[in-house]
C-alpha positions as CSV (number, residue, x, y, z in Angstrom):
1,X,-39.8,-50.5,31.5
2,X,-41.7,-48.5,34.0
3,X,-42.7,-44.7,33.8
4,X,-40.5,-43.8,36.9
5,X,-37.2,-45.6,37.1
6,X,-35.0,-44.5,40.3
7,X,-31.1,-44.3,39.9
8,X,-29.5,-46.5,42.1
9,X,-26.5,-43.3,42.6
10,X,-29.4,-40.3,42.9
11,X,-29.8,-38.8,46.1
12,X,-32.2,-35.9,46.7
13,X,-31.6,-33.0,49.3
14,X,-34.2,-30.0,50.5
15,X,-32.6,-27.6,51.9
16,X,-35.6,-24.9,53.2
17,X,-34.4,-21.4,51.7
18,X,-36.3,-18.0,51.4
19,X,-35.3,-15.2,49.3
20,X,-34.7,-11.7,50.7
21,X,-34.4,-8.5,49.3
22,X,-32.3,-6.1,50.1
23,X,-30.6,-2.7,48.7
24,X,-32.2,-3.8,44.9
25,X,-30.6,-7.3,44.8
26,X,-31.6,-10.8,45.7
27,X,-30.3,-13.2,47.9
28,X,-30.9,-16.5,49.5
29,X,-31.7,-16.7,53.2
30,X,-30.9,-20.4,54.7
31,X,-31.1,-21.4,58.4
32,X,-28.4,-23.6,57.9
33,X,-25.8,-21.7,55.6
34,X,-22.9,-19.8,56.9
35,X,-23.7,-16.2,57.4
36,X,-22.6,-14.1,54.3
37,X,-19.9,-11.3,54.7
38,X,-21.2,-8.3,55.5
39,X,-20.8,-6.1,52.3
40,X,-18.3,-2.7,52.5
41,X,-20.3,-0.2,53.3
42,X,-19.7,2.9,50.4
43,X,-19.6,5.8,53.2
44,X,-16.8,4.0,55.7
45,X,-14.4,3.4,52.0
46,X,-15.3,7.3,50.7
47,X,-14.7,8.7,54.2
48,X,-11.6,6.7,54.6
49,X,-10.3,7.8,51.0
50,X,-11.3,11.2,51.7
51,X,-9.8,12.0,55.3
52,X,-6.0,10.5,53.6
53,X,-6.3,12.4,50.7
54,X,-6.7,15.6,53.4
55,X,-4.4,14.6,55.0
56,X,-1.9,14.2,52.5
57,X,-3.1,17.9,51.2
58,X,-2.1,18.7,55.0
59,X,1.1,17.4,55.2
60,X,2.2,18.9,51.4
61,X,1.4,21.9,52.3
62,X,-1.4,22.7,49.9
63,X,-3.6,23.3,52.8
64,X,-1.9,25.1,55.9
65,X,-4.4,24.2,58.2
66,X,-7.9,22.0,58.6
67,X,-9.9,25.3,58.7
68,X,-8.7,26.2,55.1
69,X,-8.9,22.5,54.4
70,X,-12.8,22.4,55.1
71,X,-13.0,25.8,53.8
72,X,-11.8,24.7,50.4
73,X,-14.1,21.5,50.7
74,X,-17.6,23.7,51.9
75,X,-17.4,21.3,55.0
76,X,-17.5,22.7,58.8
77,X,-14.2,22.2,60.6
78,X,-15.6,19.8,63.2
79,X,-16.3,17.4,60.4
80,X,-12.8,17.7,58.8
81,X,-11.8,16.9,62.4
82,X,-13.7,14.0,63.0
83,X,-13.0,12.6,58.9
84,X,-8.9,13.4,59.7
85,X,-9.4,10.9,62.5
86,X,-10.2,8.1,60.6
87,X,-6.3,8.4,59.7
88,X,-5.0,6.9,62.9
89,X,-7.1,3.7,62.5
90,X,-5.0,0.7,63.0
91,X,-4.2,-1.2,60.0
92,X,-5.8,-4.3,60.7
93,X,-9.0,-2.3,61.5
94,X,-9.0,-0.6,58.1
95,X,-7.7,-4.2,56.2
96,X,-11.2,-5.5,57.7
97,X,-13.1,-2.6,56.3
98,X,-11.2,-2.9,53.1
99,X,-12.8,-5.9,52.5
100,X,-15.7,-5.6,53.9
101,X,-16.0,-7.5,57.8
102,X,-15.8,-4.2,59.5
103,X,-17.9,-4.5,62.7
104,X,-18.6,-0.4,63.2
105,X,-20.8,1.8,61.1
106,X,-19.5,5.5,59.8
107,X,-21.2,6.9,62.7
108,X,-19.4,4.9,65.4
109,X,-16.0,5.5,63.3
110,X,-16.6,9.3,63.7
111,X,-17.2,9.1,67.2
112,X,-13.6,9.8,69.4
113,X,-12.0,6.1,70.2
114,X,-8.7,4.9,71.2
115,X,-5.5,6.2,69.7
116,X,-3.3,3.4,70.7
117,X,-4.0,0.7,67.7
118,X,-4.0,-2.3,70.3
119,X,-7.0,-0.5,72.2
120,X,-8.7,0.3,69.0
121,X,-9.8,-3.4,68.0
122,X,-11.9,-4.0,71.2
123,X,-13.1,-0.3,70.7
124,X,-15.0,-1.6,68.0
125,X,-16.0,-5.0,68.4
């Protein structure tokens, strides 16, 4: 018997990979693998929880307008504004930010876009 016998059914593959590091975790960089989902970004889910629940303080009553709103919340009314807006988001925009493919950052959300929900998803490609 020899040191080194080779299995007929063994088949070896390289694949080249490098690691990269990025916001404290690992990950594996490959030319050839499919490119990862971007992950949700924190500030687009907290600013879209935050400008429904405002809105829903709106629309109850427990605010009578979005200067006592931002009042109450030690945030300038422009802001409020600009948060509320994230309301009229079309649904299949906020499904993809939901779970994570969304192709705009916080600041681009913030900024005035389309309210008609067909217009929207070219908006923000």
């Amino acid at each position: 018997m020899t040191a080194h016998t080779e299995r007929p059914n063994t088949i070896t593959v390289r694949v080249p990979l490098t690691f990269s590091v990025r916001g404290g975790g690992k990950s594996i960089v490959s030319p050839i693998a499919p490119i990862p989902c971007a992950r949700t970004d924190n500030a687009i889910l907290i600013a879209l929880a935050r400008a429904h629940r405002w809105r829903q303080q709106i629309e109850s009553g427990e605010f009578a307008s979005i200067t006592e709103l931002a009042r109450a919340n030690s945030v300038n009314e422009s802001y409020a504004c600009r948060l509320l807006r994230l309301t009229m988001l079309a649904p299949t925009i906020v499904n993809k930010i939901l779970n994570g493919h969304q192709h705009a950052g916080l600041n681009c959300l913030l900024k005035p876009f389309p309210l008609r929900w067909d217009e929207q998803d070219s908006a923000f490609l």
